[in-house]
N, C-alpha and C positions, 0 to 999 in steps of 0.2 A: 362233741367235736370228733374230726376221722383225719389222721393222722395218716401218714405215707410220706416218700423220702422226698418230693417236689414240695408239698405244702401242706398247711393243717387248714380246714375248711370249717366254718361252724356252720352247725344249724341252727334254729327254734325249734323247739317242741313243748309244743302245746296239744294237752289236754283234747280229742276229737269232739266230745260231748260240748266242750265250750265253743270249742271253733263253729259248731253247727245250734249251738243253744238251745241244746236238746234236755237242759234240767233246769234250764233260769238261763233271763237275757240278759245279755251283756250288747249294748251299741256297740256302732260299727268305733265308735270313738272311743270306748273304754276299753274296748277289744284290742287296739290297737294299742294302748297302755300295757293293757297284761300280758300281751304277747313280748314286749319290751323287758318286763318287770321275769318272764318264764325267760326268757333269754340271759337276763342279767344272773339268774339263780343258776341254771349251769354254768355260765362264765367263774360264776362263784362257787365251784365245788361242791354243791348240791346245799351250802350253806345258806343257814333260812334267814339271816341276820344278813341284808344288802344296803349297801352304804353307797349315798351315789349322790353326786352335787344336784338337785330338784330344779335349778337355771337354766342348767345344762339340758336335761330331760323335758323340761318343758319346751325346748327350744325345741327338740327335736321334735316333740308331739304338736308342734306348732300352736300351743297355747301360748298364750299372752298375759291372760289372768290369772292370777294366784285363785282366785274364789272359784274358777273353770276347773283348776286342776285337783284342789281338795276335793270338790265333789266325784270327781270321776275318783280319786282313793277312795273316799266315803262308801262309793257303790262297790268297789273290790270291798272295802272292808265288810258289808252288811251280806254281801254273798258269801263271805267265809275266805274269800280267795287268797287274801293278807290277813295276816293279826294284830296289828296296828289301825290302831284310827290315829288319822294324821288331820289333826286342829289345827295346829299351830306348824308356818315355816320358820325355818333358821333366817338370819336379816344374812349371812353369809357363811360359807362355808358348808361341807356336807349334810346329809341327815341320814337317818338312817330308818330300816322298818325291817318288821319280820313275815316273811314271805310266809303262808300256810302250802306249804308240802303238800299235805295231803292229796290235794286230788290228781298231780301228779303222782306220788309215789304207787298211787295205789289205780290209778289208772292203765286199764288193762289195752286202749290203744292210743295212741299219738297218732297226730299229725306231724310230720318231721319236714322242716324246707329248710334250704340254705338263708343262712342269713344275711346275704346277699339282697334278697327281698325289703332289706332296711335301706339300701342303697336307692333303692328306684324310688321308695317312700319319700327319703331325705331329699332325693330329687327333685321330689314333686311329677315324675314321670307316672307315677299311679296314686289316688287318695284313698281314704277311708274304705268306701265302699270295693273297690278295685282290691284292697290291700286283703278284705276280710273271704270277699270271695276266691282269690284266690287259695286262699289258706282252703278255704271250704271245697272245693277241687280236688284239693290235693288230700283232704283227709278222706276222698273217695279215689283212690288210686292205689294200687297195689302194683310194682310191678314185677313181685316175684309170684304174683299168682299169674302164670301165663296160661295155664289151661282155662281161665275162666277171661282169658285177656282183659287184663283190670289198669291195661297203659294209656288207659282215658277213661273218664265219665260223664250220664249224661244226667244230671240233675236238671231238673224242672224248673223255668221259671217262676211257677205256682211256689213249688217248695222254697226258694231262694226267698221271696214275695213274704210268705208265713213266717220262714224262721228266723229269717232276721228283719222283719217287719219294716220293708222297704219295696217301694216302687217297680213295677217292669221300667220303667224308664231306668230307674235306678242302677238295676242289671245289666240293658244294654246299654249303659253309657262305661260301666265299668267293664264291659267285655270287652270294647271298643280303646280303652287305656289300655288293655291286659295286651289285646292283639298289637297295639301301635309299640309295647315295649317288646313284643314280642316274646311276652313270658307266657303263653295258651297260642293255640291255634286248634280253631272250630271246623266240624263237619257240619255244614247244615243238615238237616232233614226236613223234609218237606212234605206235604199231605200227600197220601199213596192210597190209591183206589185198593181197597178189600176186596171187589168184586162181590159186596154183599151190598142187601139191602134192609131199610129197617123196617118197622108195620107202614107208614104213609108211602111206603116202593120209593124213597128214596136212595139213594147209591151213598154206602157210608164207606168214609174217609177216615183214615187213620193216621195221626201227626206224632213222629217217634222226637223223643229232646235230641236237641243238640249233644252232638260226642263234643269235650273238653279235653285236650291233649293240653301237661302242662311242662315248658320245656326243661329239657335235659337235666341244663345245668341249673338246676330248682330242685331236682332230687339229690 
């Protein structure tokens, strides 16, 4: 959290390697878990023991079923991400699990957003895919690197497509949420004559990604 005399703001920070499933995957839907579950553990004073009503979270994560939402612990738990395997719900009241630290503590970069970003989710203004790509944006954004201007990025849709093993449809449909909440705003690029040719004299074209600008109040 960033404190100042108007107001405290929190973030999420999450782990870049996971945001981008760059060591093991995680779905757009269990992602969306763990970045809830990395948000709760700072809330929690870096305390690895998080205690929180599962009704309540489920709601939010817009499950329905109990047997939906075990499984997506299951999968935190077999990646190492929690140290709890969670079997069995409480019929009422709290539960609790132990958060595995590790690959935050010892994670040498984060992706840092406001978590504000839960607001547009809870809304239903952006889903799964919209919520994951975003994070993935922003964990290629620097904006204290100004000499290398790093206040946008332009990731691939190929790479999007790979790492998190989903659709170009997929992608513009969630860029298309992003832009309507107005949390990104795209430069297209478009194919530009090289003024070369290749062996059969044809004239080759050069297609640069999209710049991702994502807004302000997100960092």
């Amino acid at each position: 959290m960033v404190n100042n005399k108007e107001k405290t703001k929190f973030y999420v920070h999450v782990p870049s390697n996971i945001v981008r499933n760059e060591d093991f995957y995680l779905s757009n839907d269990e992602f969306v878990l763990y970045a809830r579950l990395c948000f709760l553990y700072f809330r929690n004073y870096h305390n690895k023991e998080i205690e929180f009503d599962h009704k309540r979270l489920m709601d939010f994560l817009k499950i329905s079923d109990t047997r939906t939402f075990k499984k997506r612990m299951k999968k935190l738990f077999d990646e190492g991400l929690i140290e709890t395997n969670v079997i069995n719900l409480p019929t009422k009241g709290s539960m609790k699990i132990v958060f595995n630290n590790k690959p935050i503590e010892e994670c040498k970069h984060f992706t840092m957003i406001s978590a504000e970003v839960f607001s547009y989710w809870k809304n239903e203004q952006i889903d799964k895919y919209a919520f994951r790509q975003l994070l993935y944006y922003k964990s290629h954004i620097n904006l204290d690197d100004k000499e290398n201007d790093r206040s946008f990025c332009y990731v691939g849709y190929e790479t999007l497509t790979q790492r998190l093993k989903i659709s170009k449809t997929d992608v513009k449909n969630a860029n298309k949420k992003l832009e309507q909440a107005k949390l990104i705003a795209v430069t297209v690029h478009k194919l530009q004559n090289t003024n070369s040719y290749n062996d059969a004299d044809e004239l080759i074209f050069d297609r640069y990604n999209n710049h991702y600008h994502v807004t302000d109040k997100m960092h």
